[in-house]
N, C-alpha and C positions, 0 to 999 in steps of 0.2 A: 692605166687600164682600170676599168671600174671591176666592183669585186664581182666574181662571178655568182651570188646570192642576188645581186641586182640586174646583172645582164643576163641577156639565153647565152648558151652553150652552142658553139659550134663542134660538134664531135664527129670524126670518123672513124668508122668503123675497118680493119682489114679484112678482108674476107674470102677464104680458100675456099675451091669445090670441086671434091671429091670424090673417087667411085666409092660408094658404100662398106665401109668394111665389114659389115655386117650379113653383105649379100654377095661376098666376094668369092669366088672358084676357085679351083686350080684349072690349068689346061693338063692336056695328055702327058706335059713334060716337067707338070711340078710347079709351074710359076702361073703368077695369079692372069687370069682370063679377066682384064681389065675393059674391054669389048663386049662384055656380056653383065658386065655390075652399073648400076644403074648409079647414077652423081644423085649427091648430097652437098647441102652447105658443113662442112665440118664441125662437128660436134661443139668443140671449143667455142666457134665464131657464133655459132647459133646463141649462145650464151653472151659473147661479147656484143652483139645486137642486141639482147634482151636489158644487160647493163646499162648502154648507150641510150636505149629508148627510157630505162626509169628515169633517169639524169635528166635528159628532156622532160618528161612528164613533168618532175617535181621543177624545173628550172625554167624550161621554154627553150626556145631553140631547135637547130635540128640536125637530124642525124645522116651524114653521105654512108656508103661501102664503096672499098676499092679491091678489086680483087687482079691480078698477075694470072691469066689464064695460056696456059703453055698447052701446046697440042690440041685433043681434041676439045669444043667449045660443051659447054656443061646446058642441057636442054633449057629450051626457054623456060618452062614452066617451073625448074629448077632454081632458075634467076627471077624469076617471079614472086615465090615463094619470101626473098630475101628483102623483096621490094612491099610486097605485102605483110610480111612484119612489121612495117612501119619506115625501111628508109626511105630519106626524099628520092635518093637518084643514085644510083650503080654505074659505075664506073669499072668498063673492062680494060684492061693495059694486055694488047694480043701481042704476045710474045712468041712469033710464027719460028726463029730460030735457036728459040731455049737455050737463050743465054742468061736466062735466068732462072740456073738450073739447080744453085745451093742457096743457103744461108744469107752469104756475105751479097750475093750478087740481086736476091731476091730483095731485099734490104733496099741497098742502090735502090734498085726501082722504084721501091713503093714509095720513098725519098723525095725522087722524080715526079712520082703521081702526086703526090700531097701537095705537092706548089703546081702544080697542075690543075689539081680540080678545086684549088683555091681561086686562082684566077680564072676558070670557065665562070663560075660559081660567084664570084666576086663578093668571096667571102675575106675581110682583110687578115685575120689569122685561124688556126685553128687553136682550140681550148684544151681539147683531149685530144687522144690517140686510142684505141682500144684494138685490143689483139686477143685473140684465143692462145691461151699459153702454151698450146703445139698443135700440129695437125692431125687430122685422126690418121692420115696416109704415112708421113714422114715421123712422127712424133719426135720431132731434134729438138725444140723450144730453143731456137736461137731469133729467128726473125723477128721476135717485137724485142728483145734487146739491141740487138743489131740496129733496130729501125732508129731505136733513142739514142745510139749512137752517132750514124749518119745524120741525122736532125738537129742533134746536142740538144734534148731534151732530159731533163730528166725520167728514171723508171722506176714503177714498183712493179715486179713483176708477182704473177701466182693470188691475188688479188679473191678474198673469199667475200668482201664486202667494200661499198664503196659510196663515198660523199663529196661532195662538195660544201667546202663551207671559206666564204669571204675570201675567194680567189685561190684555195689550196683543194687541192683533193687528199685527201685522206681516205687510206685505206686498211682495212685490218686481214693480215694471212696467217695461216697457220707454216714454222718450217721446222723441221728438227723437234718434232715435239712439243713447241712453245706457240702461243698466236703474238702476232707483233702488231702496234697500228704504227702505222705510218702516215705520213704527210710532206706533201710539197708544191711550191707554188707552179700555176696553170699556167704558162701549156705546159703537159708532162705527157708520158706514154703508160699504159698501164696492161697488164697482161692479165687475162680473169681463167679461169678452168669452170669445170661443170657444177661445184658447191659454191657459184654465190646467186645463182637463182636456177628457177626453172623456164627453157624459153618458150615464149607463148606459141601457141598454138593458131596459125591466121584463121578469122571466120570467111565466109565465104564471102561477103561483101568488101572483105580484104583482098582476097584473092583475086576478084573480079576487079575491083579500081586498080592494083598493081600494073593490069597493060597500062593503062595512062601514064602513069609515072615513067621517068627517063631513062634508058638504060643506053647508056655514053660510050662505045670505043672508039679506043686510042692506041693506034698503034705503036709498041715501046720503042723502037726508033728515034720517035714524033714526038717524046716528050722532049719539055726544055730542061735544060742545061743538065742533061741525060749521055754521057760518051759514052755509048756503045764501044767505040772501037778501043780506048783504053782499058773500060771494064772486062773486056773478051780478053785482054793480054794477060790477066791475072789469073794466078793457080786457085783451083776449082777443083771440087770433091767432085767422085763422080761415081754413082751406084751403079757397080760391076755386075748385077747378079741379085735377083729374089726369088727364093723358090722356098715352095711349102716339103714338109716333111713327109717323106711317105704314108699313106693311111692304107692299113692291110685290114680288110673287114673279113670274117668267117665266116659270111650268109650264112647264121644254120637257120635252118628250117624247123619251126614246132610244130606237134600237129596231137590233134585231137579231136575228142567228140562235143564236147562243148567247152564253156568257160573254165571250170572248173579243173576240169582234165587238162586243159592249155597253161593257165595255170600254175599247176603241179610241175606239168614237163619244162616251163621256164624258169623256177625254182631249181628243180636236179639240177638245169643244165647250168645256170649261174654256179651254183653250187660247187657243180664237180669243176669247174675252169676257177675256182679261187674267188670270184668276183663277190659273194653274198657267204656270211659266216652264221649260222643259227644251232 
């Protein structure tokens, strides 16, 4: 294998999409109104895309996304968005029976897809791997370890900065108070979080060429050498329950004649309920 400082970079990207947690409800019963928050690429991933594309920049090469999309499908413009940040082609694995519903199984899949979209792609290995080091919906951080297991790749996970240099990547993180760099030889998995860059932002001439670009499903059935029916026999977490906390608000009403006067009467009243001390 020639070093990868001479060759391009074949990198894939993982890629979750998510209702917004930032736009997210409750319904009348306490749990989140998932039907009315609008998808997102995950926070994390948005970041692992931005990685994957400097590595191409400075290397050559280029970057796929695979994304495990269980239930409802995430709006076009949504997958758009991921495509016009710069990847070559998106790859969906419709997983209509959510069997790939934890960690260990989500894993499998992505597994499946990777020798997958190496041969639609007829790419003969991959270089990297890149993961958001958890989702902004589940936040477990297991699937990109997991994934460099199932592969037997090596991982760095938590990943604050990263290089390539003569067929190793090399990366420096911060854990326990210390930063560490680390290194090892390519292919390997690497998991990044939100402080090792910031992700661009597509221009609109981005946005507009993205319809061109490929966006590939694939049924998780349909992948090779994929058992569904063995994977299904194995014990599996399973979230019982999410509900938000009560919020009891005490609409008070202030009122006055002008600023001033409003004011004043929001001051008392902070005041007399403990909230403001002067």
């Amino acid at each position: 294998m020639e070093t990868a400082d001479a060759s391009p970079l074949n990198i894939l990207v993982c890629v979750k999409f998510v209702p917004d947690p930032n736009q997210l409800q409750a319904d009348a019963n306490g749990r989140p109104d998932l039907a009315r928050a609008p998808f997102r690429i995950s926070t994390f991933d948005e970041n692992a895309i931005e990685a994957a594309l400097q590595l191409s920049a400075r290397h050559g090469g280029r970057v796929y996304g695979a994304s495990i999309v269980t239930g409802q499908m995430p709006p076009r413009d949504v997958l758009l968005r991921a495509l016009a940040m710069g990847l070559e082609a998106l790859y969906l694995i419709k997983d209509e029976t959510a069997l790939a519903a934890d960690p260990y199984r989500l894993a499998a899949a992505l597994a499946a897809a990777t020798r997958a979209i190496l041969f639609a792609e007829k790419i003969p290995s991959w270089d990297l791997l890149i993961c958001g080091e958890a989702s902004a919906d589940q936040y477990n951080a297991q699937v990109g370890p997991r994934l460099a297991v199932a592969l037997d790749l090596p991982a760095i996970p938590y990943a604050t900065r990263l290089e390539v240099r003569h067929g190793r990547v090399v990366a420096n993180r911060a854990v326990d108070g210390r930063s560490e760099t680390l290194e090892t030889n390519l292919p390997a998995l690497v998991t990044v979080g939100t402080e090792i860059n910031q992700a661009r932002m597509p221009t609109v001439l981005q946005v507009m060429g993205a319809g061109r670009k490929p966006i590939r499903d694939i049924p998780l059935a349909e992948l090779p050498g994929f058992d569904a029916q063995t994977l299904g026999q194995r014990p599996s977490l399973r979230t019982i329950d999410v509900s938000a906390p009560p919020s009891a608000r005490k609409r008070v009403t202030i009122e006055g004649k002008n600023a001033a006067e409003l004011a004043a009467q929001l001051l008392s009243r902070l005041r007399a309920d403990g909230e403001v001390k002067f």
